[in-house]
Structure formats: C-alpha cells, structure tokens
TIFIPA-240131 format. One record per residue: residue number from 1; residue in three letters; y negated, x, z of N, C-alpha, C in turn. Coordinates in nm, 3 decimals. Layout:
! residues N
{NUM,"ALA",{Y,X,Z},{Y,X,Z},{Y,X,Z}}
...
//
This chain:
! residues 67
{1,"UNK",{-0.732,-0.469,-0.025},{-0.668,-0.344,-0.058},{-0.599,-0.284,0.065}}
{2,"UNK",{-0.620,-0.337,0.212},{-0.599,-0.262,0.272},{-0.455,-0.281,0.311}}
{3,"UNK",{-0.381,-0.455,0.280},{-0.236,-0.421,0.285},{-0.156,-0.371,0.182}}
{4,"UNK",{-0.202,-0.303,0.060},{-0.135,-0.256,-0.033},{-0.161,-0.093,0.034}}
{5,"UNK",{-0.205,-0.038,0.072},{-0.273,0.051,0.091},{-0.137,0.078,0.203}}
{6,"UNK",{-0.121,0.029,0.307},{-0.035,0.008,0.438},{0.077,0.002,0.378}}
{7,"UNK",{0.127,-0.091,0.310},{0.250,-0.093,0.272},{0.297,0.042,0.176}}
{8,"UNK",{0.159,0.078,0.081},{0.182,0.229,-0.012},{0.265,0.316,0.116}}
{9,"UNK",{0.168,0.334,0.213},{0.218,0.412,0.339},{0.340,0.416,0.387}}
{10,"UNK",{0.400,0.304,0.411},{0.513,0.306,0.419},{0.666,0.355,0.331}}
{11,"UNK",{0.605,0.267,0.203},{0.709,0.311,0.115},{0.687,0.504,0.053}}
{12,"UNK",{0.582,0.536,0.074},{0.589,0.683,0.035},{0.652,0.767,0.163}}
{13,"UNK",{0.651,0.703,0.307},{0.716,0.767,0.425},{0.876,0.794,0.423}}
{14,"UNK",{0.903,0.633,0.362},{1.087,0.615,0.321},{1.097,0.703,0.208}}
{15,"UNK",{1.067,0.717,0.082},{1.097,0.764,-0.009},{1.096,0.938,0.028}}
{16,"UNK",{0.994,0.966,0.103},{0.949,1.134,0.118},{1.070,1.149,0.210}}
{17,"UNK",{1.158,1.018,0.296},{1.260,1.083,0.379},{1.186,1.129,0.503}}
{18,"UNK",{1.093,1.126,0.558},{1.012,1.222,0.669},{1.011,1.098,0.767}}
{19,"UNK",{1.079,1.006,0.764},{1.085,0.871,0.905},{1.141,0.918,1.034}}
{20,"UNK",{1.242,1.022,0.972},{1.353,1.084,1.057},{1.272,1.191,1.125}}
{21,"UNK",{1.128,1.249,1.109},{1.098,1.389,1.150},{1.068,1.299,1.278}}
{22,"UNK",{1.029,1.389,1.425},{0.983,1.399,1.577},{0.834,1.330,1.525}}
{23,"UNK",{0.776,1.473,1.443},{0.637,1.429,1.406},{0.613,1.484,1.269}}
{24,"UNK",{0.491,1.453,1.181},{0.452,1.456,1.092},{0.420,1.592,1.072}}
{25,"UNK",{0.424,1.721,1.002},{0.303,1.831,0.952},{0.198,1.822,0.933}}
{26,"UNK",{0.079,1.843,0.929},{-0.079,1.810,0.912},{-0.032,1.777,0.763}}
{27,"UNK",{-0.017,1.893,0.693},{-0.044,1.886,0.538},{0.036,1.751,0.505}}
{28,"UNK",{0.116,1.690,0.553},{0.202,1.549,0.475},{0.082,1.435,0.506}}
{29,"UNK",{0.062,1.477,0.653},{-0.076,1.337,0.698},{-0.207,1.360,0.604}}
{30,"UNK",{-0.227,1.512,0.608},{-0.362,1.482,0.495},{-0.359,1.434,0.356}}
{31,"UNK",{-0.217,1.423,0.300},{-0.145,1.374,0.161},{-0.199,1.272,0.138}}
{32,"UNK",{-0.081,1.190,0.246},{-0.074,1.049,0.281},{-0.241,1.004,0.262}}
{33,"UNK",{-0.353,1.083,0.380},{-0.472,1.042,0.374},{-0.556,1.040,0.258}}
{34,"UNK",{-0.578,1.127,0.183},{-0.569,1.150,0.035},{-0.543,1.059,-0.050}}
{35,"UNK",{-0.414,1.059,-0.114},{-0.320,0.969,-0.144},{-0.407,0.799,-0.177}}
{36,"UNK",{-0.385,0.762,-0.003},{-0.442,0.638,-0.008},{-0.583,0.594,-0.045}}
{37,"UNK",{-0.654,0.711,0.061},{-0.840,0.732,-0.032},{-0.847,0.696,-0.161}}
{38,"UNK",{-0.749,0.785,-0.264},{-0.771,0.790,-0.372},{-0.771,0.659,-0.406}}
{39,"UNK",{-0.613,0.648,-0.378},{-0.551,0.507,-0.436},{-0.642,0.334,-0.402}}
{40,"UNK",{-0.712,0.342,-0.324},{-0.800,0.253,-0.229},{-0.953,0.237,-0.349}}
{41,"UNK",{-0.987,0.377,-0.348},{-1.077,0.396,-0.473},{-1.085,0.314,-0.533}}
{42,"UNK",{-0.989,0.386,-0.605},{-0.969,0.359,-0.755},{-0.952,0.231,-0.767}}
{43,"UNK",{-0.860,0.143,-0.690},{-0.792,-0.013,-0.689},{-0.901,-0.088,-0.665}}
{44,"UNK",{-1.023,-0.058,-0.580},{-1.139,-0.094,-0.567},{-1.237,-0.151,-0.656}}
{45,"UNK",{-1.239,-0.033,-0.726},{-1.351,-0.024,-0.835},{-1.262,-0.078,-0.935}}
{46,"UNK",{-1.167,-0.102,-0.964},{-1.063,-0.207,-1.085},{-1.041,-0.350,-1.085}}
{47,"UNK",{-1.032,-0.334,-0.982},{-1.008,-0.437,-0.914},{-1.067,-0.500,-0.801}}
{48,"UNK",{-1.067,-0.652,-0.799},{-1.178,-0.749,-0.686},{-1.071,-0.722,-0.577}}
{49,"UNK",{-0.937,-0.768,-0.570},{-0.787,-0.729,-0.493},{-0.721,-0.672,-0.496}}
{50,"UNK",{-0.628,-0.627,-0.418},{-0.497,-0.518,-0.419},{-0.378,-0.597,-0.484}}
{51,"UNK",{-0.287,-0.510,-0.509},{-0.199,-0.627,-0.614},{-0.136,-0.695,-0.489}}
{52,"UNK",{-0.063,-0.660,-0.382},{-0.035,-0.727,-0.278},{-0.106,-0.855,-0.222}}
{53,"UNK",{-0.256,-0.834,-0.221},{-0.287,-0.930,-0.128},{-0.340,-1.039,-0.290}}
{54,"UNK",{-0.364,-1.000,-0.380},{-0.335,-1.050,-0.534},{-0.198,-1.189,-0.510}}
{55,"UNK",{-0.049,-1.117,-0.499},{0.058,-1.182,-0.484},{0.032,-1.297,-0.366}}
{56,"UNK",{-0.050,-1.278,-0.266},{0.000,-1.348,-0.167},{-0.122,-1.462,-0.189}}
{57,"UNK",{-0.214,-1.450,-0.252},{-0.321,-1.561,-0.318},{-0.260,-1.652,-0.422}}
{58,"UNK",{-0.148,-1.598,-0.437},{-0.091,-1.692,-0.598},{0.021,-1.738,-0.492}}
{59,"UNK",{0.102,-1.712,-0.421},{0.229,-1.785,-0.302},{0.175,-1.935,-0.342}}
{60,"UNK",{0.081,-1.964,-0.265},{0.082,-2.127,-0.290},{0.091,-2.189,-0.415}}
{61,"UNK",{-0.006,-2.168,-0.478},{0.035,-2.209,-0.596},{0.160,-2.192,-0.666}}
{62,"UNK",{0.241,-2.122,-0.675},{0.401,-2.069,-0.726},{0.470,-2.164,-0.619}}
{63,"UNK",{0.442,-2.196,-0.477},{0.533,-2.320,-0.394},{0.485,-2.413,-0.431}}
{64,"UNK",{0.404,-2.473,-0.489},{0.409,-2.627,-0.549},{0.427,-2.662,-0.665}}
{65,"UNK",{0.444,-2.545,-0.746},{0.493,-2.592,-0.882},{0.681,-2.601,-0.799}}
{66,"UNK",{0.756,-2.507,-0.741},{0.874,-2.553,-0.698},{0.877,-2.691,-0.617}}
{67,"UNK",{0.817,-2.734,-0.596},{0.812,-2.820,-0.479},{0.838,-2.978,-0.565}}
//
C-alpha cells in the first residue's frame, strides 16, 4: 500500500496545483496526512495489496504472454 499511497500523494499535489507554493500550509499537510491514513486503512483491511503494487505483480505475467 505504501506505493499507492506515495503516488496518491503526488497526484493529489498536481491536481490541488500547490507544487508551485515556497511551502505547504499546515492544514493542506494535515489533509494530505489524513487523506492517506484513511485511504491506507481502508485499502488495508480490503485488500491483501494496493492496486499499484497489485499492477506491478501481474507486469510479468502480461510480458510473457507478449513475448
């Protein structure tokens, strides 16, 4: 979970537009912190994997059926 989690981070930084700030506001970092807690949770207890690290367990297999 923890590179879906990282990557969530990222793409909610681009989308919120806030890449461009000096520095962060508390309240956006405690979001973000939040946010991912939750999201980490929840994906946890649903799930054995994150869908990311999910995708990157199936890569091989998906390159040898091309292969």
């Amino acid at each position: 979970m923890s590179l879906t989690a990282y990557v969530f981070r990222i793409v909610g930084i681009h989308a919120l537009g806030i890449e461009q700030l000096p520095g962060s506001p508390p309240h956006v970092l405690l979001g973000f912190l939040v946010a991912v807690t939750v999201f980490a949770t929840l994906g946890s207890r649903l799930f054995a994997r994150g869908p990311l690290q999910w995708l990157l367990g199936r890569a091989p297999r998906i390159a040898e059926r091309v292969r």
